[in-house]
N, C-alpha and C positions, 0 to 999 in steps of 0.2 A: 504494500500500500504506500502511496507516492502523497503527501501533504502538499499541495501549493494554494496560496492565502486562504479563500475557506471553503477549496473544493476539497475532495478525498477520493480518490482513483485505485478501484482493486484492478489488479491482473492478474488473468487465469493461466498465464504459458501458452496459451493456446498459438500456433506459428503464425496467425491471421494476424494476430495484433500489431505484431511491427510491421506485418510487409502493411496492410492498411493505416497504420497509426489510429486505433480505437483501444479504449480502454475496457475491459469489460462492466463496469458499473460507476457511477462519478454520484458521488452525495456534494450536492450543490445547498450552501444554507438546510434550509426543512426537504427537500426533496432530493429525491434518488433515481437516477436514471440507471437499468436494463439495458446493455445495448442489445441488439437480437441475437440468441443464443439460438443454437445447432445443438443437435442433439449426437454428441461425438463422445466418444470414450476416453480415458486419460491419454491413451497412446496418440489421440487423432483421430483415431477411424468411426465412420458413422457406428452410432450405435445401434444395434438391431434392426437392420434395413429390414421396409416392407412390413413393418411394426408399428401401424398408426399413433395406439394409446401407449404404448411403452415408450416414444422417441417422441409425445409431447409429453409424459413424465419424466422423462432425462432431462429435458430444456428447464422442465420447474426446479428439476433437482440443483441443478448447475445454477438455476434462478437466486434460490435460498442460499447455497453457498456462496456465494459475491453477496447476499446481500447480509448474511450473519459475518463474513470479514467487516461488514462496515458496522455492525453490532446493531441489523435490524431487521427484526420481524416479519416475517412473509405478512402474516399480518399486517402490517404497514402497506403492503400493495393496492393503489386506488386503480388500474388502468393497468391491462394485459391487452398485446395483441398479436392476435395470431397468424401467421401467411403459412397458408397449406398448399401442397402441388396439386392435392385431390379432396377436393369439396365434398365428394359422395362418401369420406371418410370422417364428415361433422361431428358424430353420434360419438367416435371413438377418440377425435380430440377434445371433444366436450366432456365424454367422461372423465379423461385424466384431469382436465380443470376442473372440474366440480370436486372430484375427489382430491384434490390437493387445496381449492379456496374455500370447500361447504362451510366452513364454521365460520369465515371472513372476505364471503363474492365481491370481488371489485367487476367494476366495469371492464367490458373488453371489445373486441372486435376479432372474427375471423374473415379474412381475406382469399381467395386460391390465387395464389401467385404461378406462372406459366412453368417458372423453375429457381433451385435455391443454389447455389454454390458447388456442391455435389449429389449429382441427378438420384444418390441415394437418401438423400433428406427427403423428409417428409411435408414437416414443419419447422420452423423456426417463430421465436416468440419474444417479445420488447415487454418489458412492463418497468410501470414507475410508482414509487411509492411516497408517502410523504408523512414524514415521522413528526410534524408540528402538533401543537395542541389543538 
């Protein structure tokens, strides 16, 4: 985690982040930004290709982690959104959401996006939280 004046920037290793220059999560004052998370394993490699609900619970997994480095709360998430390659697979990115925000629904959006980074991604998913009172 990188301090510059009152933002806070975690990085995941992921190899994206420097050839892009993206950080994986930046807590700005009260709010927190998600950058869009992939649903990839420690090593890099997609995670469970062709795995609708399992590769949008990787993305929340990886979500939570960036956002407990910055010491905050899934809970804290106001706004999810979701870009999927296949729409007809709603039902099973919507269950891993519900079952990871049921006790705490924020707002969100699912999009089908035409394609993501590597043709074996599913989803990819942005969310922002905002820890003020």
């Amino acid at each position: 985690m990188k301090n510059i004046s009152r933002f806070k920037r975690v990085y995941s290793g992921a190899p994206w982040e420097g050839k892009v220059g993206y950080c994986r999560a930046l807590k700005a004052g009260d709010h927190v930004y998600v950058t869009g998370t992939a649903p990839i394993n420690n090593d890099g490699s997609v995670f469970k290709p062709g795995k609708a609900y399992d590769q949008a619970k990787r993305c929340f997994e990886i979500i939570e982690k960036s956002l407990s480095d910055l010491n905050v709360p899934l809970s804290k998430i106001v706004r999810t959104r979701m870009f999927v390659t296949k729409i007809s697979k709603w039902k099973e990115f919507g269950q891993a959401h519900r079952d990871f925000f049921q006790n705490h629904p924020p707002t969100t959006t699912m999009v089908e996006v035409r394609a993501l980074i590597n043709p074996q991604m599913m989803i990819e998913v942005e969310a922002d939280a905002y820890i003020g009172d």
